[in-house]
ROROZA-310694 format. One line per field, with one value per residue (C-alpha): x, y, z. Coordinates in pm, whole numbers, plus 50000, padded with zeros to 5 digits. Layout:
<pts>
east c(X ...)
north c(Y ...)
up c(Z ...)
</pts>
This chain:
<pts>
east c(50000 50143 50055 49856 50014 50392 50373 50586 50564 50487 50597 50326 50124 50233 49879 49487 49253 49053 49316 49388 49151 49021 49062 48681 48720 48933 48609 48352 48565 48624 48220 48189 48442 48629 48933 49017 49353 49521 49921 50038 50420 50352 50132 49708 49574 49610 49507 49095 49084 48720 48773 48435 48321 48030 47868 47992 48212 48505 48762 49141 49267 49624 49862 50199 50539 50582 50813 50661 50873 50690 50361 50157 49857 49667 49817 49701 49323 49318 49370 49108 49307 49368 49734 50073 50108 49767 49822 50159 50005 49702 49947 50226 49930 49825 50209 50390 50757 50755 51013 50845 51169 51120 51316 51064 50874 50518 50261 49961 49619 49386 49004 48681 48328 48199 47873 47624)
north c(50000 50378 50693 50874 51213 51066 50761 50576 50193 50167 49936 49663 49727 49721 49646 49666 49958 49816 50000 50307 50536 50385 50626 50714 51106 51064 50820 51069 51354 51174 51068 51468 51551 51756 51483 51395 51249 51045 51022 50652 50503 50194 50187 50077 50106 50096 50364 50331 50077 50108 50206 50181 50340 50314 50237 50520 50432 50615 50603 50646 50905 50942 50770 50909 50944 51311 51398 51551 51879 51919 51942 52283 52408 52289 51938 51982 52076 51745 51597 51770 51994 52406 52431 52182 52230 52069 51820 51707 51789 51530 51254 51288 51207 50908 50806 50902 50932 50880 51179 51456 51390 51619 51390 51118 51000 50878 50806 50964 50827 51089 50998 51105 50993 50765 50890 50603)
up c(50000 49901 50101 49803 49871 49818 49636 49907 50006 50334 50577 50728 50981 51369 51459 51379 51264 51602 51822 51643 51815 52180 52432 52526 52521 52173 52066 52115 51942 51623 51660 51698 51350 51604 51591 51210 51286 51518 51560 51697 51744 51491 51124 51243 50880 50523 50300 50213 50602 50787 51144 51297 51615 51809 51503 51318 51034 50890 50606 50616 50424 50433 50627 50672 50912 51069 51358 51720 51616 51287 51474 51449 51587 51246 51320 51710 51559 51401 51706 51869 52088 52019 52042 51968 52387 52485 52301 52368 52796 52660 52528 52836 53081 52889 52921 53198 53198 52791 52701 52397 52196 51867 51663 51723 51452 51471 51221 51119 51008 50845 50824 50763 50821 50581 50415 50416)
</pts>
C-alpha cells in the first residue's frame, strides 16, 4: 500500500485499525468531527481501512510518518486539541515518563466519516 500524497511503500502494519483510536474522550471527538487524525508510534491502517466506532464508520485518508517537532497548531486541531502544547500535555498524561523527543517520529492516520 502507498501513502497517496507521496507515492511511498509503506511498511506493514504494527497492529489493527481496532486499536487506532480507543481512548473514550478521543472516541467521542472523532464521533463529533472535532478529531480527524490520530498520531500513533507503529502503522494501524492501510490507506481506504474502515475504522468503525460506536457504530459510526470512517475512512482512512492518508497515512503518513511526521516527527513531534513538525507538529503545528493545524496538526494539534486534528487531534482535537487548540494548540501543539495541549496536546503534547494530553498525550504525556496518557504516558507518563515517555520523554516529547522532537526527533521522534510517529505516524499519522487521516480519516473522515463515511457517508452512508
Amino acid at each position: 500500500m502507498t501513502n497517496s500524497n507521496e507515492h511511498v511503500e509503506l511498511p506493514p502494519k504494527t497492529c489493527s485499525i481496532e486499536r487506532l483510536v480507543t481512548v473514550k474522550p478521543d472516541v467521542e471527538k472523532v464521533i463529533a468531527g472535532i478529531k480527524t487524525a490520530t498520531r500513533r508510534n507503529g502503522r494501524y491502517a492501510d490507506v481506504g481501512e474502515i475504522m468503525e466506532l460506536e457504530g459510526h464508520r470512517f475512512v482512512v485518508e492518508k497515512v503518513y510518518s511526521q516527527s513531534l517537532g513538525e507538529l503545528t497548531d493545524e496538526h494539534a486541531k486534528q487531534e482535537g486539541f487548540e494548540t501543539v502544547e495541549q496536546y503534547k500535555e494530553s498525550i504525556l498524561s496518557y504516558h507518563p515518563g515517555m520523554p516529547w523527543l522532537p526527533h521522534m517520529r510517529v505516524w499519522v492516520h487521516e480519516f473522515r466519516a463515511v457517508q452512508e
